[in-house]
N, C-alpha and C positions, 0 to 999 in steps of 0.2 A: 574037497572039490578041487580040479586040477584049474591053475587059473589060466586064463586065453590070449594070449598079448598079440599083443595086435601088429601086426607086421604092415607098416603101410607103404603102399605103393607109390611112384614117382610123383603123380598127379598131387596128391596129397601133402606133399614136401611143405609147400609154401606157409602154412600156419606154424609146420615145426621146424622149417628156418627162423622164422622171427617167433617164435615163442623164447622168451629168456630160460632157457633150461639148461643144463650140464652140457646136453649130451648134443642140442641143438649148437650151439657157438661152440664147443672144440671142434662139430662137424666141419662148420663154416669157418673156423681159422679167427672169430672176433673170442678176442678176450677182455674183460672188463679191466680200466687201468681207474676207476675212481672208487674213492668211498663214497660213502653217502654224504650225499653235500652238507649234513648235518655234522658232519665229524669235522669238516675243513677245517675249523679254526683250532683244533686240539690235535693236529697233526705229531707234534713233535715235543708238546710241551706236556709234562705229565705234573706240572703245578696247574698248567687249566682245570675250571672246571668239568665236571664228568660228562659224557657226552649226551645231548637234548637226547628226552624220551617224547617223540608224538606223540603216541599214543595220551599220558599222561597229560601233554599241552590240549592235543584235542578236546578229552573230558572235559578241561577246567573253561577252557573256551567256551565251548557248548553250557557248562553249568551258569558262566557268568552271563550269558542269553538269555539265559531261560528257556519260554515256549513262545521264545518271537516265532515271528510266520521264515524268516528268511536263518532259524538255528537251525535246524538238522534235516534231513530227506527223512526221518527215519517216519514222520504222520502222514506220507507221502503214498502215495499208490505201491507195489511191490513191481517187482521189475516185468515177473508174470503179467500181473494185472496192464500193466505197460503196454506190452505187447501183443496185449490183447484188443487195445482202443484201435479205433483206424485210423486217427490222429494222433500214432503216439509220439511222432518229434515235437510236436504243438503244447503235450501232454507234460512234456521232461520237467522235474521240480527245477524250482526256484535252486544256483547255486549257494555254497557256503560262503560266508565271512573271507575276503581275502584277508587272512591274517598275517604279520610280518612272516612266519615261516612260509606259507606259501606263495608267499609273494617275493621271496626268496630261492623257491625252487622255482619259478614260472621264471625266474630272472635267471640264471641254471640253464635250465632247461631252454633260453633263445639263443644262449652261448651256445650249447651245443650245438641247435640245427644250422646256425653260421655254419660251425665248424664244419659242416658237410658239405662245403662248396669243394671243401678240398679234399674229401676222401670220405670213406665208412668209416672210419677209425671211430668217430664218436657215435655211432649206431649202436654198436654194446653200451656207453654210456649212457643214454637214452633211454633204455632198455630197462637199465640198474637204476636210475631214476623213477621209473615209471614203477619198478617193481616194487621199490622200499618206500613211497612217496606217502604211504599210512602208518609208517612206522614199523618194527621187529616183529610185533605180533599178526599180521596182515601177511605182510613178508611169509614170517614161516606158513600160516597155512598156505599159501600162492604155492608152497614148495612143496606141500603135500599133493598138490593137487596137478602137479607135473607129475608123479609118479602116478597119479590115481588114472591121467589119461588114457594112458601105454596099454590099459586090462579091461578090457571088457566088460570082467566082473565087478567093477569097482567105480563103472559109472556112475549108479546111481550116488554112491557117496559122493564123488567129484561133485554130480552137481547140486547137493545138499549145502558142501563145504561154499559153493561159488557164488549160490543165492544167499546164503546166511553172511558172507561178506557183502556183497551188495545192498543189504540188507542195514548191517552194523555199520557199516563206512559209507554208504550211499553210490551210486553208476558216476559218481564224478574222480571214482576210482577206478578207472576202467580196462585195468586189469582182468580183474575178477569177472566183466563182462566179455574182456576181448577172449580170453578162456573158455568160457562160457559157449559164445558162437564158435568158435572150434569144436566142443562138446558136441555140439546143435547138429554141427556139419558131419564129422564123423560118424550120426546116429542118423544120419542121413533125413533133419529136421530142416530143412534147405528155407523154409521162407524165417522162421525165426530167428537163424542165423544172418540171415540176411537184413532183420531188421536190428539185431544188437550189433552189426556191422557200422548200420546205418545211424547208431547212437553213437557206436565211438566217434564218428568220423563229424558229428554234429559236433560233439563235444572236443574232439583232438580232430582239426580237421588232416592232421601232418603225421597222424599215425601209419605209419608205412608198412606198420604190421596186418592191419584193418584192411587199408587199401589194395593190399593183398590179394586179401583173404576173399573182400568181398568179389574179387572176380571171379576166383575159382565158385561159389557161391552162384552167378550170375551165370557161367557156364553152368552149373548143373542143375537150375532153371531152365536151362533150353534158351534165356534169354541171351543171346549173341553181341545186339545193339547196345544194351546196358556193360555188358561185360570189356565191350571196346570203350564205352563213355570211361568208366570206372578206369582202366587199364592206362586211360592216355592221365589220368590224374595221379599216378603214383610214383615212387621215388624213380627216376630217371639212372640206371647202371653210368660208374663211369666209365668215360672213355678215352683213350689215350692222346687223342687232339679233341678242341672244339667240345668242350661241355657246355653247351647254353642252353639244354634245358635243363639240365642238372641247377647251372645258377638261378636260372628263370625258379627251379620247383620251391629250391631255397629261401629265394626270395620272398615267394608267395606265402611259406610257411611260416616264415619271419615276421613278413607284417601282418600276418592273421594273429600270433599269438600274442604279439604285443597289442593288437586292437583288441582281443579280448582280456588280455590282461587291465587295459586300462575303462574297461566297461566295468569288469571286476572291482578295481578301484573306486569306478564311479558309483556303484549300486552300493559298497560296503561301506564310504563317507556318506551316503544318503542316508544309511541305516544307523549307524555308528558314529557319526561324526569323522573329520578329519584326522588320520593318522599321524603321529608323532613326528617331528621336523626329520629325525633321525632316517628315517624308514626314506625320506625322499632324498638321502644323499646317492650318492654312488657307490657300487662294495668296492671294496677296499682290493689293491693291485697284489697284494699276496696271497689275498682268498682264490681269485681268479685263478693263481698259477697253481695251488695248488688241485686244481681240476685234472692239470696236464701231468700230475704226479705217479708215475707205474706206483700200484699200489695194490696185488691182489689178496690181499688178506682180510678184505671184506663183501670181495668179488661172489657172486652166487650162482655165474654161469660156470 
């Protein structure tokens, strides 16, 4: 069978600008300059130990849970089924355990949206964050399923591969979703896309990729009104004098994630008891810098 690749047109850009893919950021000029925040501290020293496997952390975390109500999405509705409730922001499961690693990347991940007061430069970073944040194995399939987009033929796999992560990992990896509503759109599935928009942006309300996405969505709705709402809440282009809503979006992003960051805190000591004295220091001024370290040898755009 001859396969059908998909040629898409201008309108269409906006999800394959901010999709982390190859072929999207060489287009756009962003190149990734971090490892994965998990490697920081093994930077240079090959007496470290070997570098943190998630994946593996994950299990063990989940196994020493058990079948608390607050271990895993996985006895939860399916993401289908989700979107099928008419309450489904209402409907979202209960999140996971802030565990030291992810409390670790949420800490990560506020450095960087700072960083964007003063440029894109950390927007691929962000990117590579969001993409490796379940680990290698997640990771690689993410990367199958960039090439599965581009062909027509290969749809229905793509979204086999995007539910079956959502699935294993849960929608608080929301990758696999924001992919997904790309999928939605493309197949010309406009209100579904529109409502796994509307999950990421519950759950990352600073995903810039989402907040995209969901206009072009909103325009092809016919809905206008939404589409200007949605439009005035997204990442703000710089400009060469006078960024204040740039800082302004910043700002609003910054203290969003830390409020949720520290509700996470508060729901995972409710459950769990108090975190370790450790976990409440501050990271360490060498791990920081190496954020800012050019480093593409573990880059995936």
């Amino acid at each position: 069978m001859v396969s059908v690749i998909i040629h898409l047109p201008s309108s269409l850009l906006f999800w394959i600008i901010w999709l982390p893919t190859n072929n999207a950021f060489t287009s756009t000029g962003f190149s990734c300059r971090t490892k994965s925040f998990y490697y920081a501290k093994n930077n240079n020293d090959p007496g470290e130990e070997s570098p943190f496997n998630a994946d593996i952390a994950r299990q063990r975390l989940e196994s020493l849970l058990g079948d608390s109500e607050t271990n895993t999405e996985k006895n939860n509705i399916s993401l289908l089924q989700l979107l099928e409730s008419n309450d489904f922001l209402s409907a979202l499961p209960p999140p996971p355990p802030l565990s030291a690693i992810e409390r670790d990347r949420r800490t990560t991940e506020i450095l960087m949206l700072e960083r964007l007061e003063d440029g894109d430069e950390s927007l691929a970073d962000l990117w590579s964050l969001w993409y490796s944040e379940r680990g290698s194995t997640a990771q690689s399939i993410l990367k199958e399923t960039d090439e599965l987009l581009g062909d027509l033929n290969t749809w229905r796999d793509c979204e086999t591969k995007l539910l079956q992560l959502t699935n294993d990992y849960g929608i608080y990896f929301v990758e696999p979703v924001n992919r997904l509503a790309t999928l939605y759109f493309l197949q010309g599935k406009f209100q579904e896309s529109y409502k796994l928009c509307q999950i990421i942006l519950k759950l990352k309300p600073w995903h810039f990729g989402a907040l995209s996405g969901i206009v072009q969505v909103c325009i092809r709705n016919d809905d206008l009104n939404a589409a200007r709402a949605w439009a005035g809440k997204g990442l703000p282009a710089m400009q060469s004098t006078g960024n204040y809503r740039r800082t302004e979006w910043v700002e609003n992003a910054v203290t969003a994630a830390k409020k949720m960051m520290k509700q996470a805190e508060k729901t995972t000591q409710t459950n769990l008891g108090k975190p370790e004295e450790y976990y409440g220091k501050p990271a360490n001024s060498n791990d920081n810098q190496n954020l800012d370290r050019n480093d593409e040898t573990d880059a995936w755009q």
